[in-house]
C-alpha positions, 0 to 999 in steps of 0.5 A: 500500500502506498504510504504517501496515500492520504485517509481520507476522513470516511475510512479514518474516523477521527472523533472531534477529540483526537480519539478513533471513532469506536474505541475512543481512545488517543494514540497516547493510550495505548500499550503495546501490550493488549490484553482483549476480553469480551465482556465490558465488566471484565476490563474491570476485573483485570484491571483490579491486578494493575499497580496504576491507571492513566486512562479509562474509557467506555464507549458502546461495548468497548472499555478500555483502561491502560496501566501498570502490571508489575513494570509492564504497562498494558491496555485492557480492553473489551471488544464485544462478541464477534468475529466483526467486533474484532475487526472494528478493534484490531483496525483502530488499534493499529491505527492508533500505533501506525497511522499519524492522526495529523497528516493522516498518512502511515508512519514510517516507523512500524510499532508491533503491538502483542495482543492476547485475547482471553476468552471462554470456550465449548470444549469439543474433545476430551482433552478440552475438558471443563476447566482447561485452558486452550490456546487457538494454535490455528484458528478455523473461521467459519465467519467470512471476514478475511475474505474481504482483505487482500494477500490472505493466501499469505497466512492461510493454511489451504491444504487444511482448507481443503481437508476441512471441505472434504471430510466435514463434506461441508453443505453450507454454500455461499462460506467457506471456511478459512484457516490462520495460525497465531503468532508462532512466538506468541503462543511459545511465550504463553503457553506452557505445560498448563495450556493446550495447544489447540484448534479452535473454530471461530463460529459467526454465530452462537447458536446455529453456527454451533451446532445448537438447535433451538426452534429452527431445523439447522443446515447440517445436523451433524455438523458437530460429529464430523468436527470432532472427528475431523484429523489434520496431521495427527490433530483434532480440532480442540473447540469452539469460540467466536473471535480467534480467527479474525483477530489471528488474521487481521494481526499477521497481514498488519505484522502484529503478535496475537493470539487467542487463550480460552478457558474451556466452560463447556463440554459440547461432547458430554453436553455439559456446561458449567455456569460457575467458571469465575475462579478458573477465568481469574486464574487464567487473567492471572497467569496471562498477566504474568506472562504477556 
């Protein structure tokens, strides 16, 4: 992309404050450590472990605070549910670290933002049990939002790609799904001997998507079994969430570290769910604090 080219105001949204239109949030904000969760109040509970605050912000789904953990300074912030609030979020994110608000060209130098996304997750084998902690090693999107960006062919994995259509002898037409790793150096810092190394589907939905069936008949019924039968080099696909994909994407075409750590709440196999997941939640904030 040319560097010289000028944003023009209705791709860069700039609030009358300085701020980027969604997150409302300054340059100045940001941490090039992120620490992404999902639910609003959330950003509260991870933010109870900073030594300091500088800046709390709320605007629609999106919370943001920014301070100090044990030396290293971190924004935390919430980014709702979705595939589609992710892409809101990693844009003004790396626009706020690589685009001058002023001349509103591309900086010259890059800044490299580390984001980790913690979340929750239905377990879809029994190593991805109630109460693990799973990594999305390589993320399956069943979403469609790296379709529209150029350059994808860069950081998909096509040959799993095409064994997904295969031996899920996939009937949905019109999506297909896509397939992204997270950053190789993100996950080794991350995860150690207490979190799976997983695959996890990013679904563009929660109930449908996922296999559950309330009052409307579902496309594919046994779409479910198939994915927990699916093998791609000695591996299963560990369980689902609904943002991974999406965040892993968008950050390896823009050159950032990101990656995706869920604790496992539900056990879609032994269709079991477990509404009390707080404690184990807080143990994971905890460790990813430590180790981001």
């Amino acid at each position: 992309m040319d560097k010289n080219r000028i944003i023009p105001p209705s791709e860069l949204i700039i609030n009358e404050d300085g701020s980027i239109f969604h997150l409302h949030i300054k340059p100045e904000h940001l941490a090039d450590r992120v620490f992404l969760v999902g639910d609003p109040a959330r950003v509260d509970v991870v933010a109870s472990r900073f030594d300091s605050k500088e800046v709390e912000v709320s605007s629609r789904e999106f919370h943001t605070i920014t301070g100090t953990y044990k030396g290293k300074r971190i924004t935390v912030l919430s980014h709702g549910i979705g595939t589609d609030n992710i892409d809101i979020v990693v844009n003004e994110l790396d626009a706020l670290a690589n685009i001058d608000f002023e001349t509103r060209k591309v900086k010259e130098n890059f800044r490299q933002l580390t984001m980790v996304r913690v979340g929750t997750s239905g377990g879809l084998q029994d190593i991805s049990h109630i109460g693990a902690y799973v990594a999305a090693e390589k993320s399956i999107g069943f979403d469609g939002v790296m379709y529209f960006y150029d350059q994808t062919d860069k950081i998909r994995d096509k040959e799993m790609e095409e064994q997904l259509i295969k031996q899920l002898d996939w009937k949905l037409d019109g999506l297909k799904p896509y397939v992204v790793s997270a950053n190789e150096s993100l996950i080794e810092q991350i995860c150690q001997d207490d979190v799976i190394k997983g695959m996890t589907i990013a679904a563009n939905g929660f109930y449908g998507p996922q296999g559950r069936m309330l009052r409307v008949p579902l496309m594919d019924v046994d779409l479910n079994k198939k994915i927990q039968a699916f093998e791609y080099n000695g591996r299963q696909i560990t369980n689902f969430e609904m943002e991974s994909s999406s965040l892993a994407g968008l950050a390896a075409l823009m050159g950032h570290r990101a990656m995706t750590v869920c604790c496992i709440i539900a056990g879609r196999k032994a269709l079991k769910m477990n509404t009390s997941y707080k404690n184990s939640l807080e143990d994971l904030i905890d460790l990813v604090l430590d180790r981001i």
